[in-house]
C-alpha atoms as one frame of an Amber mdcrd trajectory, in Angstrom:
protein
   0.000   0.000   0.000   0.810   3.298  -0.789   1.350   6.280   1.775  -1.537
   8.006   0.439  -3.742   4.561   0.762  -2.465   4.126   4.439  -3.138   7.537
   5.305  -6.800   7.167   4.181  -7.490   4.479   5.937  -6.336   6.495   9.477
  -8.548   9.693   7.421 -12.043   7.835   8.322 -11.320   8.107  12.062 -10.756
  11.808  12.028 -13.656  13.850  13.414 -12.348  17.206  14.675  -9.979  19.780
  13.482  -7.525  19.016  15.528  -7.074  15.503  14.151  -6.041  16.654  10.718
  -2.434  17.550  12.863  -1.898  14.144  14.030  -3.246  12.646  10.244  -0.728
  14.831   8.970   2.557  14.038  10.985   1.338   9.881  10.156   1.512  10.797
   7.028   4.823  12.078   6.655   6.275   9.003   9.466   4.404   6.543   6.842
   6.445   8.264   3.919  10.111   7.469   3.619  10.406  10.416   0.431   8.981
  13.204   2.735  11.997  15.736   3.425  10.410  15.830   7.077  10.876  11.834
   7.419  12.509  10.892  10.874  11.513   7.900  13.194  13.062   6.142  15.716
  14.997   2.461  15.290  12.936   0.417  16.755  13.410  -2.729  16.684  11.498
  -6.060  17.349  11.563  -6.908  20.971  11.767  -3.361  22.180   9.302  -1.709
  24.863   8.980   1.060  24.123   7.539   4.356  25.442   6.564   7.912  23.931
   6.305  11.279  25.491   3.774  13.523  24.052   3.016  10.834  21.947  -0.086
  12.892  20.354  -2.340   9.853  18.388   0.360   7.540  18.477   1.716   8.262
  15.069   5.014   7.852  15.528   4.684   4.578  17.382   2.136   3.519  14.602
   5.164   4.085  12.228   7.878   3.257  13.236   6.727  -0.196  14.263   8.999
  -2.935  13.583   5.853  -5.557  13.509   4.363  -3.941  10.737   3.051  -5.631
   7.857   1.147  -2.923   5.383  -2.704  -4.518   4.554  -5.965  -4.269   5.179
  -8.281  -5.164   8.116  -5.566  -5.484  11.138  -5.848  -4.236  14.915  -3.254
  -0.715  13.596  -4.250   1.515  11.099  -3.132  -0.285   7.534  -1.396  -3.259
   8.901  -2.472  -6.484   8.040  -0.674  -8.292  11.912  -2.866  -9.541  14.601
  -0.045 -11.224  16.604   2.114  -8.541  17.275   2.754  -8.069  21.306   2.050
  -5.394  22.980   5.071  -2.971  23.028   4.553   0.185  21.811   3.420   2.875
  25.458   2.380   6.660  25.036   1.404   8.982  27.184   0.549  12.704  26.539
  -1.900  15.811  28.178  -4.318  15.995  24.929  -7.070  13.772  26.061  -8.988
  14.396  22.140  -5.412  12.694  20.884  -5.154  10.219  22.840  -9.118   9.095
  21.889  -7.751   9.234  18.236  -5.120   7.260  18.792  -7.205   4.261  20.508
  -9.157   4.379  17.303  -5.789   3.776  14.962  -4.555   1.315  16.815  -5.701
  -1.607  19.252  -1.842  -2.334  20.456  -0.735   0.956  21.627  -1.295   1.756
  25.269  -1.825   5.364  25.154  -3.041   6.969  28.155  -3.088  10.790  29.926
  -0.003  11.685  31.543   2.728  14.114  32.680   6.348  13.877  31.607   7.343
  15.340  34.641   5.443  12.286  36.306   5.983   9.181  34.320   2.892   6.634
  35.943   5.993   3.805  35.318   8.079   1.608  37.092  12.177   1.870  37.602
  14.009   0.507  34.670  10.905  -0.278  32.604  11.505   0.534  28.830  14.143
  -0.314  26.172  13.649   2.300  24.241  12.523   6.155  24.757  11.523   8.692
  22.244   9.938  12.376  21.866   9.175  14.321  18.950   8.811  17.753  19.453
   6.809  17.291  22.775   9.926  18.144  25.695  10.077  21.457  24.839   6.397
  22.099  26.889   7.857  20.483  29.855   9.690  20.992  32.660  12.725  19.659
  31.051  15.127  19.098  33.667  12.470  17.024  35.981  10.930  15.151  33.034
  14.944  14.546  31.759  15.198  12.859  35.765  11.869  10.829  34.740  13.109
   8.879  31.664  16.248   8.070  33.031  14.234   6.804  36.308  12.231   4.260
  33.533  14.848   3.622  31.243  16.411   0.165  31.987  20.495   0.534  32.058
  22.057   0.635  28.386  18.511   1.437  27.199  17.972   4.137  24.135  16.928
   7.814  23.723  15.651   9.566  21.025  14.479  13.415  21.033  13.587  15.901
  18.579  14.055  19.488  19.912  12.739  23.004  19.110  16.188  25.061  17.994
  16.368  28.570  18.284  15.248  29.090  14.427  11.850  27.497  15.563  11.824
  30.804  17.526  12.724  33.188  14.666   9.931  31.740  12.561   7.424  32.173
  15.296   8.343  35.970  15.467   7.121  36.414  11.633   3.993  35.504  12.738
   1.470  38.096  13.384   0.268  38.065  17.318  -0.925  40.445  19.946   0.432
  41.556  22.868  -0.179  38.245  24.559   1.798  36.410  22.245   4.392  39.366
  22.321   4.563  38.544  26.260   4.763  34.544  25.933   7.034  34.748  23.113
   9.732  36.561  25.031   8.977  34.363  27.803   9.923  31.209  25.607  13.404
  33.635  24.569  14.490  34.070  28.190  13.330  30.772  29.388  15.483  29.047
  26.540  18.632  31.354  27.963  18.106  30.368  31.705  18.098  26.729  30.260
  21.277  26.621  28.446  23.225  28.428  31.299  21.824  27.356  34.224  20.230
  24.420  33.467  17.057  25.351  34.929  13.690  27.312  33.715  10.315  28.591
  34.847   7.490  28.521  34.273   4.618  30.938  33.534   1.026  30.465  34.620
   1.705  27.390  35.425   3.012  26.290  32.077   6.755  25.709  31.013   8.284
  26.211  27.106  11.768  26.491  25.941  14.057  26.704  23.169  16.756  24.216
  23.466  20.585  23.698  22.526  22.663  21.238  21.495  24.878  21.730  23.911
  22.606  22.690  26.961  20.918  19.211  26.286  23.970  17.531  26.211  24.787
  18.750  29.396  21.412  18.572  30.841  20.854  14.859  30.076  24.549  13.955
  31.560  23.696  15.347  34.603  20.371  13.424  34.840  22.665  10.265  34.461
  22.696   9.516  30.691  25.586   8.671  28.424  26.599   8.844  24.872  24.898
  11.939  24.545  25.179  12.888  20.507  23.209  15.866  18.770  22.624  15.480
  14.864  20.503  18.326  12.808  17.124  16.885  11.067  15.104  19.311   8.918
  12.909  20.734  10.729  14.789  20.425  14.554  17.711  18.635  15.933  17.671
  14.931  16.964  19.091  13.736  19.857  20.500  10.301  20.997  21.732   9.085
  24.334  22.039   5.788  26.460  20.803   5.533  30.294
């Protein structure tokens, strides 16, 4: 099956404008040409567990079960015995009911990165997209390495500082004035100090290569190593 015929299979389960997001970003996971194309090596025997995992699309994806047909428990593939691997947990409860639809195999449930609902040493394999950057990073950074089993795997996309240029083109109000130089400073305070804030309650950054580098060795991983994708920069790290 094409990525266009995959795609519209996960198309009759969206209901709400917000779903067209999540279609989207399966879309481009499911396509290997796609200049935005990045997903995790997983591979079979992995547990596995995604923060801010949206709909589950990049689990859904990247899955090292799949087999591309018609009628199966994940959207467009054809497996029924596949176990049970693939964890997500993220804050957008209208996601997270999208996700259930696309796939019968992925746990996804409601949860904070900050407070992982997991055990010590649980998971092979880690991964973000994009979702880190809306936490309290150095307390959620503490949390995967808590689940993480020893010699287990990271994998993070990140917000550079560009991703902060292009927001200021945008047109906003004062508001968005106001949060957006909250984002600037908090990004700062992060790279030197290794700390942020947060404001009303809510925490986003701007990261750096080298402030995460520094930030995940101090929360006890190794093999840190910082790579540029298109649209962010991946990183990669052991616990």
């Amino acid at each position: 099956m094409s990525p266009e015929d995959l795609t519209r299979s996960a198309a009759g389960f969206v209901s709400a404008p917000g779903d067209s997001y999540h279609l989207a970003e399966l879309r481009v996971g499911l396509d290997p040409s796609n200049p935005a194309h990045s997903l995790p090596p997983i591979v079979i025997g992995d547990k596995v567990l995604d923060i801010g995992c949206g709909a589950g699309q990049t689990l859904i994806a990247a899955c090292a079960y799949r087999e591309p047909g018609e009628g199966g428990l994940c959207v467009s593939c054809s497996r029924r015995d596949c176990p049970t691997w693939g964890y997500g947990i993220d804050v957008d409860e209208r996601a997270l009911s999208l996700g259930r639809k696309w796939s019968q195999r992925m746990v996804l449930d409601k949860a904070f990165a900050e407070s992982l609902p997991f055990a010590d040493d649980e998971f092979d394999m880690i991964v973000s997209r994009v979702a880190l950057a809306y936490t309290n990073l150095p307390v959620a950074a503490r949390e995967m390495r808590r689940v993480l089993r020893p010699g287990g795997r990271l994998w993070l996309t990140l917000h550079p500082f560009s991703m902060l240029i292009h927001q200021a083109k945008e047109p906003k109000n004062w508001k968005g004035w106001l949060h957006l130089g909250y984002v600037a400073l908090n990004g700062v305070l992060l790279h030197f100090t290794l700390r942020q804030m947060s404001l009303f309650g809510k925490c986003e950054t701007w990261q750096t290569p080298s402030g995460m580098k520094r930030l995940l060795e101090k929360s006890g991983f190794t093999a840190v190593e910082v790579s540029s994708t298109e649209r962010c920069f991946l990183v990669t790290a052991q616990g």
